[in-house]
VMD Tcl script that draws the C-alpha trace (Angstrom):
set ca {
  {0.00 0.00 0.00}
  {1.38 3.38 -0.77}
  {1.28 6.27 1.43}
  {-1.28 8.33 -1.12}
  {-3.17 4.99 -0.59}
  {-3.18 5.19 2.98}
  {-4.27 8.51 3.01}
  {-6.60 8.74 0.50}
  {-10.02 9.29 2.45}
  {-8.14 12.73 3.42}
  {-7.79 13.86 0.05}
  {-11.09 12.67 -0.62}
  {-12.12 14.94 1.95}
  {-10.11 17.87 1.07}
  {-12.10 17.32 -2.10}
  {-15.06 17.92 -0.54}
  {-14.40 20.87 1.31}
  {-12.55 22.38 -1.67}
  {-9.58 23.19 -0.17}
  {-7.96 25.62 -2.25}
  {-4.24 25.61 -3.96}
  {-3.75 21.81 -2.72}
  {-1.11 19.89 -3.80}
  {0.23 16.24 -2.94}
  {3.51 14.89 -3.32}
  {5.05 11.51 -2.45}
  {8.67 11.18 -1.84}
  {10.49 8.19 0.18}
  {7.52 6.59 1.35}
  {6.24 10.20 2.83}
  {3.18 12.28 1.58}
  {3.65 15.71 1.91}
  {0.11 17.91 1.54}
  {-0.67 21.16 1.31}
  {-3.81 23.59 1.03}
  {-6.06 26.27 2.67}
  {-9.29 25.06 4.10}
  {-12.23 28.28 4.72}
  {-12.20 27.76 8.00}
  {-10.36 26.37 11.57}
  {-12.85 23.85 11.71}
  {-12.22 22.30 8.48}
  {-8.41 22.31 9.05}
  {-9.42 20.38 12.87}
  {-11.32 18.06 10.75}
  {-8.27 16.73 8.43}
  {-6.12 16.47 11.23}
  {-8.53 14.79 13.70}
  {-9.08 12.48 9.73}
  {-5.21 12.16 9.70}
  {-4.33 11.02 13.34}
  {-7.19 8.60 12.96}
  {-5.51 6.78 10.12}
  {-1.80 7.63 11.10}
  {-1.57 7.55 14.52}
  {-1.59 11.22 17.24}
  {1.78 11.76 15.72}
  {2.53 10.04 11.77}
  {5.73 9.80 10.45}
  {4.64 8.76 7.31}
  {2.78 12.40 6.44}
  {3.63 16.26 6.41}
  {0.59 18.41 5.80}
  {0.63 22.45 5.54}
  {-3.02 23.30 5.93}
  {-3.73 27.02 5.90}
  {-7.21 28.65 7.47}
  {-7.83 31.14 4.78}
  {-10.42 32.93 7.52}
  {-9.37 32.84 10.81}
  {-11.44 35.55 11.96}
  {-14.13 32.41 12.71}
  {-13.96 29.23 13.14}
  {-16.93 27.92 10.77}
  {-19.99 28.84 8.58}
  {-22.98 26.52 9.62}
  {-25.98 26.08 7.60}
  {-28.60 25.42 9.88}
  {-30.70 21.76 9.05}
  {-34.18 20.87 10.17}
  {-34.72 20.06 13.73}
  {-31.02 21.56 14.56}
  {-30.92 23.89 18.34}
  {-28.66 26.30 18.71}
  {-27.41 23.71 21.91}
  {-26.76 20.58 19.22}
  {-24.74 22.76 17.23}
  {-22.78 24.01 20.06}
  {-22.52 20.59 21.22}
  {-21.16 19.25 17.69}
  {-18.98 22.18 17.66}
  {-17.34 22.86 20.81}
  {-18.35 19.81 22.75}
  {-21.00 21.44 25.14}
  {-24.17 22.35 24.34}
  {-24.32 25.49 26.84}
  {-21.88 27.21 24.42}
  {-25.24 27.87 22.40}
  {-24.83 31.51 23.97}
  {-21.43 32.29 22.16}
  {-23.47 31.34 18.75}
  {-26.33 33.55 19.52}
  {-24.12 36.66 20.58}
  {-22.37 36.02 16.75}
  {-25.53 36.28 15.17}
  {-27.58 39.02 16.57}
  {-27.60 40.35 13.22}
  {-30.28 37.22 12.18}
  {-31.08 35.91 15.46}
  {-33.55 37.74 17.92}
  {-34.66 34.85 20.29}
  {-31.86 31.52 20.60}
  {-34.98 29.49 20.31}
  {-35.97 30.39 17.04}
  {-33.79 28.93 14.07}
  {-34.92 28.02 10.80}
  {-33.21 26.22 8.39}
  {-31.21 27.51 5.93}
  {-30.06 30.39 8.03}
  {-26.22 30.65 7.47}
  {-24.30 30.84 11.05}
  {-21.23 32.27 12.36}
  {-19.40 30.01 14.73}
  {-17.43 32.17 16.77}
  {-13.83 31.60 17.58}
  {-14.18 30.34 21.68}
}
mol new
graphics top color blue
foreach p $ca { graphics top sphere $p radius 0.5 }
foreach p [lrange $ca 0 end-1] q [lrange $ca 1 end] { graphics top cylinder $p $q radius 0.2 }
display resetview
């Protein structure tokens, strides 16, 4: 199995976040990867992808992931039957972090009970 191989459901997912400027190489047995993913969350989400298949540390893999805006950490489009507390929760772990989400989007958001979906949401930067 080559190392491409190995890591092939992270450039499959780097696919589908459409990480910008990417480019893989494979030299000596290690792939080297580069791009910029919109957000901090994406970039978490190919390195959490990464040390799943390589190990907390690989030798076997060098990836340069850029944030191209760090100003956030994600866009969420809201889904039916999604609470400000389950996307916290998916997000940051804890679903009393809902507040921090509400206080990003006063612009949209009046009450934190009242989401609809299809409303585009800032996921602030804890």
């Amino acid at each position: 199995m080559t190392t491409k191989s190995k890591y092939q459901k992270v450039l499959d997912l780097g696919e589908k976040l459409n990480v910008k400027d990417g480019d893989v190489q494979e030299e000596n047995g290690i792939l080297k990867i580069k791009g910029t993913t919109k957000t901090q969350y994406e970039k978490n989400i190919l390195w959490d992808l990464i040390k799943e298949i390589g190990g907390e540390k690989p030798t076997d893999i060098k990836a340069d992931i850029r944030v191209e805006d760090t100003s956030i950490y994600h866009r969420h489009v809201v889904k039916s039957g999604e609470t400000l507390g389950k996307i916290a929760k998916h997000y940051y772990g804890d679903p009393m972090k809902y507040q921090a989400i509400f206080k990003a989007n006063t612009d949209i958001l009046k009450n934190p009970d009242l989401i609809y979906p299809d409303q585009e949401l800032i996921i602030p930067n804890l």
